[in-house]
C-alpha positions in Angstrom: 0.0 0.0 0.0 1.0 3.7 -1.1 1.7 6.8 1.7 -1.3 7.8 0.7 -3.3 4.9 1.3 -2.2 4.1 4.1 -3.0 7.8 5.7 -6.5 7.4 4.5 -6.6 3.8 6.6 -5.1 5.8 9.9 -7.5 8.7 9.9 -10.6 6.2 9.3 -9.4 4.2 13.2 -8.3 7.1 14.2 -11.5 8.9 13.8 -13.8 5.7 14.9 -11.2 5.5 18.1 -12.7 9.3 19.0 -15.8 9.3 17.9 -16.7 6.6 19.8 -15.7 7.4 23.1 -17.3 11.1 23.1 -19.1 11.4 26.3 -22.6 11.3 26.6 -24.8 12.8 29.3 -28.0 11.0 30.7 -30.5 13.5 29.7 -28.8 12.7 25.5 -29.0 9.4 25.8 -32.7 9.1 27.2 -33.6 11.4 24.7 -31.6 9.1 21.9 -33.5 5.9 23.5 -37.1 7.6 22.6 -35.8 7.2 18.4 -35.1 3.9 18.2 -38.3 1.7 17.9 -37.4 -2.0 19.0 -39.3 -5.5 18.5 -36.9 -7.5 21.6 -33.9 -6.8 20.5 -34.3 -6.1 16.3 -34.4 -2.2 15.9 -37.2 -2.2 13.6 -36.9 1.3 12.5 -35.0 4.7 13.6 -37.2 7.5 14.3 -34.8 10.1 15.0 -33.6 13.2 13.6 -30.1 13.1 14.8 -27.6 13.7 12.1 -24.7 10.9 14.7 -26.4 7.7 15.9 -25.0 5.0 17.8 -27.0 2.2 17.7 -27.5 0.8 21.3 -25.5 -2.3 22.4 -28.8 -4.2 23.7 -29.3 -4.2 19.8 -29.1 -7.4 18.1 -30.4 -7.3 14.4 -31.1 -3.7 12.7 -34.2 -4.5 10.7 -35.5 -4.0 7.1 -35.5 -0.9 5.7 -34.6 0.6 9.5 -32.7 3.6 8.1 -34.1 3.8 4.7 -34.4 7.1 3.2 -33.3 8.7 6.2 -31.6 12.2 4.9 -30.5 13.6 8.0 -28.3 10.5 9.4 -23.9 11.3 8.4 -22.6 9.1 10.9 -23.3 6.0 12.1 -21.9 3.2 14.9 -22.8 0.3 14.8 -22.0 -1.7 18.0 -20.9 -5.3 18.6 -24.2 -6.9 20.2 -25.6 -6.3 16.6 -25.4 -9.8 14.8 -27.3 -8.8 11.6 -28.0 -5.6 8.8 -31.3 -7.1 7.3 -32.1 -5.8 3.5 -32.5 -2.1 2.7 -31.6 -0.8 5.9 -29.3 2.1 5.3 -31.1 2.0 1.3 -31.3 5.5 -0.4 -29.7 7.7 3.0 -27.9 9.9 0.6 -25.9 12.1 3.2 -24.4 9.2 5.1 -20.8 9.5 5.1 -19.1 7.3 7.6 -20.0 3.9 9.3 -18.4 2.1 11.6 -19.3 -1.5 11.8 -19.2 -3.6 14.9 -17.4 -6.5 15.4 -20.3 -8.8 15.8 -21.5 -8.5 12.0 -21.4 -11.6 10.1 -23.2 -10.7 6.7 -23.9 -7.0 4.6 -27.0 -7.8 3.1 -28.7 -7.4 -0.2 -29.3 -3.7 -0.5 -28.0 -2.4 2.5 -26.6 1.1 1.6 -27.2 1.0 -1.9 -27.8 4.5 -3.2 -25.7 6.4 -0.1 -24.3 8.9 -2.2 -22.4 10.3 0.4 -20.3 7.2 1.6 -16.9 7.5 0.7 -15.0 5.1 2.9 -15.9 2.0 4.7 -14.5 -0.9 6.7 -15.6 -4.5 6.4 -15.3 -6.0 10.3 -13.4 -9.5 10.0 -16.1 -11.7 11.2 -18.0 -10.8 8.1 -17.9 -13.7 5.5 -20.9 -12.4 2.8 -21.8 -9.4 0.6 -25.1 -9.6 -0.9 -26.5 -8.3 -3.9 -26.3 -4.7 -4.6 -25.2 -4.0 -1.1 -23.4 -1.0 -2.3 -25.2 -0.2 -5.5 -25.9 3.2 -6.2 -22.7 4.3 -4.1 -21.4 6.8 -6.4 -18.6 8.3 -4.2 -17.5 5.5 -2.7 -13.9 5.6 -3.4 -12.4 2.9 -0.6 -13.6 -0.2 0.7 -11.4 -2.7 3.2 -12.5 -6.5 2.9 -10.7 -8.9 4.8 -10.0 -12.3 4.0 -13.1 -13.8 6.2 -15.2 -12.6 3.3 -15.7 -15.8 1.4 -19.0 -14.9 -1.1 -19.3 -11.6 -3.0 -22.4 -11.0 -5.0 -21.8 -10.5 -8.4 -23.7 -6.8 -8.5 -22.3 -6.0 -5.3 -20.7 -2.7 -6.1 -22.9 -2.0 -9.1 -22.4 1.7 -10.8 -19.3 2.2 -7.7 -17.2 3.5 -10.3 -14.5 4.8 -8.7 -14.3 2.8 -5.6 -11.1 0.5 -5.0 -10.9 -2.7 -3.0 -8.3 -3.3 -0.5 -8.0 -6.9 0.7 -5.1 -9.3 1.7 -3.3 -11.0 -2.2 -5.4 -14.1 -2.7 -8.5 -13.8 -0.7 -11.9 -13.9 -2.3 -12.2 -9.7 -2.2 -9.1 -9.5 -4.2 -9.9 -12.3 -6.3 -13.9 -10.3 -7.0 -11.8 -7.2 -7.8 -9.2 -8.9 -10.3 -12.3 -10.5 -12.5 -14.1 -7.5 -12.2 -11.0 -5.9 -13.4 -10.7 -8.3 -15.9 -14.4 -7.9 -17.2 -14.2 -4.7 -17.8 -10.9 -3.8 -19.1 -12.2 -1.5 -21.0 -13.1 1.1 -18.2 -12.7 -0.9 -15.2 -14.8 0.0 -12.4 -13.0 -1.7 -10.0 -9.6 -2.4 -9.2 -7.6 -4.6 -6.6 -5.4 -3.3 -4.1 -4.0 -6.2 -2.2 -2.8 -5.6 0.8 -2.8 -6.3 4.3 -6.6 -5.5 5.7 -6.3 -2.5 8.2 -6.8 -3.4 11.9 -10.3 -2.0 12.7 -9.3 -1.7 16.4 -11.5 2.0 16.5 -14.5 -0.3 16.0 -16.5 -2.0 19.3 -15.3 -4.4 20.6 -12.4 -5.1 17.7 -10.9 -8.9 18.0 -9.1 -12.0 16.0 -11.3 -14.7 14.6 -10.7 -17.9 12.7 -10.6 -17.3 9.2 -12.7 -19.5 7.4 -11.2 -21.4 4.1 -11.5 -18.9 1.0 -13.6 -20.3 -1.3 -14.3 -18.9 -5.2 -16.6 -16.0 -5.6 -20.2 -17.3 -7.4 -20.1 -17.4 -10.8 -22.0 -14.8 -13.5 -25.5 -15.3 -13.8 -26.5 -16.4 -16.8 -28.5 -14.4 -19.1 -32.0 -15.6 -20.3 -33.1 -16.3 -23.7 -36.4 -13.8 -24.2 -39.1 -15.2 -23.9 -38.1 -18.3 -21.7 -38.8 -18.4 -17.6 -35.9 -19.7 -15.8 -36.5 -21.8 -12.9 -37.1 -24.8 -12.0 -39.2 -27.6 -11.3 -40.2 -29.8 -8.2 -42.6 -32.7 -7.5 -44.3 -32.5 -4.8 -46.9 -35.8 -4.3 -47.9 -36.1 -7.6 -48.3 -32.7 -8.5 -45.6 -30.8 -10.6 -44.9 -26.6 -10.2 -42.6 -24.4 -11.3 -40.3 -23.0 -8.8 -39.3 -19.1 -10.3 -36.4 -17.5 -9.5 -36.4 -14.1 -8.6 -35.3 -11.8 -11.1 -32.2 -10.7 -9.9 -31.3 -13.9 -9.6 -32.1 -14.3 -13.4 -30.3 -11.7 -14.2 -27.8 -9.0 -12.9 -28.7 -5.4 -14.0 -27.6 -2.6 -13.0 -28.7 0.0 -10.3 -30.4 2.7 -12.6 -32.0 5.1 -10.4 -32.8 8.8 -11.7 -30.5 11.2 -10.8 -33.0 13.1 -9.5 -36.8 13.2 -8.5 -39.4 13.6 -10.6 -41.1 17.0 -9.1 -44.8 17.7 -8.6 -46.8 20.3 -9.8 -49.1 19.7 -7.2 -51.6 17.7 -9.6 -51.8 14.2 -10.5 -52.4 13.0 -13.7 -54.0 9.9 -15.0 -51.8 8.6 -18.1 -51.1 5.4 -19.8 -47.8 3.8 -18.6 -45.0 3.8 -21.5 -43.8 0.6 -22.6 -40.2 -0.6 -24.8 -41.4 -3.8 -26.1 -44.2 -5.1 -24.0 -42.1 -4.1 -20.3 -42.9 -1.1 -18.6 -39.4 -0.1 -17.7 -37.4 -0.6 -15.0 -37.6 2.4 -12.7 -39.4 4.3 -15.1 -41.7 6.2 -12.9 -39.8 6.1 -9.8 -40.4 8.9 -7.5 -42.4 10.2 -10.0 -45.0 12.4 -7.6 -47.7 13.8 -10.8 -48.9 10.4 -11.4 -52.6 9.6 -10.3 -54.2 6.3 -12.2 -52.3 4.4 -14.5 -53.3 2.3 -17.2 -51.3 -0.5 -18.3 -51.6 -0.5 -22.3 -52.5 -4.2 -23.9 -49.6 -5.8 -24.9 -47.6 -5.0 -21.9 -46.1 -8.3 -20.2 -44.3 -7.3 -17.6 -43.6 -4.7 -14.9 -40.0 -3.6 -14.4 -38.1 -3.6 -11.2 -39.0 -0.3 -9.1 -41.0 0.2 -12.0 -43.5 2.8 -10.0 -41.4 2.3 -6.5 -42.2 5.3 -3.8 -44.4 7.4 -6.8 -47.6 9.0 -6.3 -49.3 6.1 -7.7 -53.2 5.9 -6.4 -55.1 3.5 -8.8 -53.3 1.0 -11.3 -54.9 -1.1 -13.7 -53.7 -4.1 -15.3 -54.7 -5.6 -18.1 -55.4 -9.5 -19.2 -51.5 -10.7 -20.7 -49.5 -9.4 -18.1 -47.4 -11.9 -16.8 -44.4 -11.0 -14.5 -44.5 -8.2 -12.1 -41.1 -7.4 -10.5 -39.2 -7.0 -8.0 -40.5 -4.0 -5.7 -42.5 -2.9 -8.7 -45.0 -0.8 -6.3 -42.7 -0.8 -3.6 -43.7 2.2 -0.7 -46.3 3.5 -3.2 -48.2 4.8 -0.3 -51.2 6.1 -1.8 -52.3 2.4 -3.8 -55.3 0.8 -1.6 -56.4 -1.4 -4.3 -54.9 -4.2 -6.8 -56.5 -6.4 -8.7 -54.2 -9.0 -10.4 -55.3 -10.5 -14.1 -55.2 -14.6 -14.6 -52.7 -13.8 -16.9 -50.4 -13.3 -14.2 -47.3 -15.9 -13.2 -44.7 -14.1 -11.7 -45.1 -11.4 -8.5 -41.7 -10.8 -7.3 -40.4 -10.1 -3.9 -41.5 -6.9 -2.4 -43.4 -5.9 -5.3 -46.4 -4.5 -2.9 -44.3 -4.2 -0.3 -45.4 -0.4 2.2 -48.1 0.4 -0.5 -51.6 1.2 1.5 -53.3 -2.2 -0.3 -50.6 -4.3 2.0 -50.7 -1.9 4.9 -54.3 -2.2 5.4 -54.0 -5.8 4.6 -51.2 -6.7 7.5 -53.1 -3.8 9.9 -57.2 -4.4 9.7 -57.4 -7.7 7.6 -59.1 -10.4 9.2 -58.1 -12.9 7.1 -54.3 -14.3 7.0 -54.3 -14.0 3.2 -53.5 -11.7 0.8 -55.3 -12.8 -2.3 -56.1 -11.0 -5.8 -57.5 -13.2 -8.5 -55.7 -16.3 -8.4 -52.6 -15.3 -6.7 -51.8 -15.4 -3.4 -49.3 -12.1 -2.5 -49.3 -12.2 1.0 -49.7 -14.3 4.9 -49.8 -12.6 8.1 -50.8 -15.7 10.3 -49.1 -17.2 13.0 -49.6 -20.4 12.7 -47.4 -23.9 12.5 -49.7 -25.6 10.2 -51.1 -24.1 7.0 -53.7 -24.7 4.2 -53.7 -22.5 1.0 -57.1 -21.7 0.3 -58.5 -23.8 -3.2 -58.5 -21.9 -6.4 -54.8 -20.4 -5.1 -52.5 -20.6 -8.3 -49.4 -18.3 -7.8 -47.8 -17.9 -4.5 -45.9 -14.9 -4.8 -41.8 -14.7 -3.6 -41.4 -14.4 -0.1 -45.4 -14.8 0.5 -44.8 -16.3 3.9 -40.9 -14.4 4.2 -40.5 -14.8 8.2 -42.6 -17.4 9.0 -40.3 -19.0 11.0 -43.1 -20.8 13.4 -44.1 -22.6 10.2 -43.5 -26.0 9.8 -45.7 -27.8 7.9 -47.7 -26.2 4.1 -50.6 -28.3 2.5 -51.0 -27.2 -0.9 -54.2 -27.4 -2.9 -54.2 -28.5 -6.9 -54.6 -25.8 -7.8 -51.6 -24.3 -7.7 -48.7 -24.4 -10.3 -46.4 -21.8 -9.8 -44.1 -21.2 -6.3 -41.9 -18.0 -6.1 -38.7 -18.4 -5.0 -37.9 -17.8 -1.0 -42.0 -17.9 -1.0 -41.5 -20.3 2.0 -39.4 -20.6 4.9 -36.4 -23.3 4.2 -36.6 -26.3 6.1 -40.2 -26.9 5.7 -42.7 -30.0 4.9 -45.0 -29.1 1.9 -47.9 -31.6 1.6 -50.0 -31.4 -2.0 -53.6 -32.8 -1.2 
């Protein structure tokens, strides 16, 4: 490593060793208590306004979407009690510039500070052995990350559109491995680049100590891309009844993180307006943040719904027409003002967290009576509690990560009816019974 590398690795402890011994009076930290909303010890979501947090250490998991779009928040710590980041949880917090991670972390999950703008530099604690899927996508200024060698799986689109970010890691671990092929790749204009070198000691951070490094093993491979057309997945028997099991799209295929560069502003009015389509898709992020829109049509023809396709928009009323087939990942996702859905027959493919925050599944997991989330034929969402389920006849689709969380449930009876089976729609480990 360079001089100048290796100043930028002492002022990172050196500013973690400060920052987190700064005093802190009762009457601060009762007041800091009051932001953080728990569920036992997962922080489910942060409350606060405070542009520092420390995360208390009777803090175990930091939930989904926790932090998301959180625009105040610069500086967080993360403390050594906390075992697990879940999915989106620092998502879209565009002026967060510094994290320090506790020792205690074992996994950066799948979207966990993609789109911080603001993050520059960041340390990967050693107990740490995944990076899931766009973690850092969207991290545009992120010029230094430090991986050490207990990281053995990378996702592919981990750093998507990080152009001019650099991983350090010790010569032959997986990090520097991921950074070489990436280098590789794109020779061209690389957007990463390997810097092997002894991981920094991340003594600044809680509770910093040795651990075991596990055996490296080889980053996954690509995914491979799908012929048009064609649903990838694949097929189980379950009694004597045959489904398709559908992979999520991302798993499909690896695209890249494509959010506008800015939001689409209101006038103050909504419109209603016919959704643009490129060859049957409504494109990926097309109306995202988009705050004018009011009813969309879906035109005929149109197939599918792109990822994020009308994610966080002012979206109230959507209407889908017969021939629609696949709708996204977080397609809908936190479209607030959407109380209604109505899904065609037509319809095989609801990806995870397509509904996801709008007011249809809010009302749904808040007044419901019933444990099911059911539009025509397909079956979007569970909210019950118990070990033993039956999906109610006429159920055809069961949407990814219907039943995500259902850890209580052990056993799934499946009526006829049904021929297609998201991925992750179900908990692993379970029985699944086909009467």
């Amino acid at each position: 490593m360079n001089h100048k590398k290796w100043m930028v690795v002492i002022a990172l402890v050196a500013t973690a060793l400060i920052l987190t011994h700064l005093p802190v009076s009762e009457a601060d930290a009762a007041a800091s208590a009051s932001d953080f909303q728990m569920q036992g010890s997962t922080l489910e979501k942060y409350r606060g306004s405070d542009e520092r947090v420390t995360i208390p250490d009777t803090v175990e998991a930091v939930g989904e979407s926790a932090f998301e779009n959180n625009q105040k928040v610069q500086f967080v710590v993360i403390p050594k009690s906390v075992k697990r980041l879940d999915a989106y949880v620092f998502w879209g917090c565009n002026n967060l510039e510094e994290v320090v991670l506790g020792k205690g972390l074992t996994a950066v999950d799948e979207y966990s500070f993609a789109g911080c703008t603001g993050l520059k530099q960041i340390t990967i604690p050693d107990n740490v052995q995944t990076i899931d899927a766009q973690a850092f996508a969207g991290c545009t200024n992120l010029t230094d990350i430090y991986i050490p060698s207990t990281v053995t799986s990378i996702a592919e689109d981990a750093f998507l559109n990080c152009d001019n970010v650099t991983i350090h890691a010790d010569e032959g671990s997986v990090a520097a491995q991921f950074a070489q092929k990436l280098e590789e790749q794109r020779s061209q204009n690389p957007l990463v680049t390997a810097a092997p070198v002894n991981t920094p000691s991340t003594s600044g951070t809680p509770d910093a100590q040795g651990t075991t490094e596990p055996v490296a093993t080889e980053p996954p491979a690509p995914a491979a891309t799908p012929v048009p057309g064609n649903v990838l997945g694949s097929t189980i028997v379950v009694g004597n009844h045959a489904m398709v099991m559908v992979l999520p799209e991302e798993e499909i295929v690896k695209q890249g993180y494509t959010e506008p560069e800015a939001e689409q502003e209101s006038d103050g009015k909504s419109q209603d307006i016919t959704a643009e389509t490129e060859d049957g898709k409504i494109p990926e992020w097309m109306y995202y943040r988009n705050q004018s829109v009011g009813t969309v049509t879906i035109p005929e023809g149109t197939t599918e719904i792109g990822r994020f396709a009308f994610s966080r928009s002012s979206l109230r009323t959507v209407i889908i027409p017969e021939g629609v087939t696949s709708i996204d990942y977080a397609a809908f996702y936190h479209c607030d003002d959407l109380d209604d859905v109505v899904l065609p027959d037509s319809v095989t493919v609801v990806g995870a967290k397509a509904f996801i925050h709008t007011g249809w599944m809010d009302d749904f997991e808040e007044n419901s009576m019933d444990d099911f989330l059911i539009s025509g034929d397909v079956l979007v969402a569970y909210k019950g509690d118990l070990p033993e389920v039956v999906i109610p006849d006429g159920v055809r689709v069961i949407a990814e990560e219907a039943f995500r969380n259902h850890t209580e449930l052990k056993k799934v009876h499946l009526p006829a009816s049904v021929t297609n089976i998201g991925d992750s729609a179900f908990p692993e480990g379970i029985e699944i019974l086909n009467e």
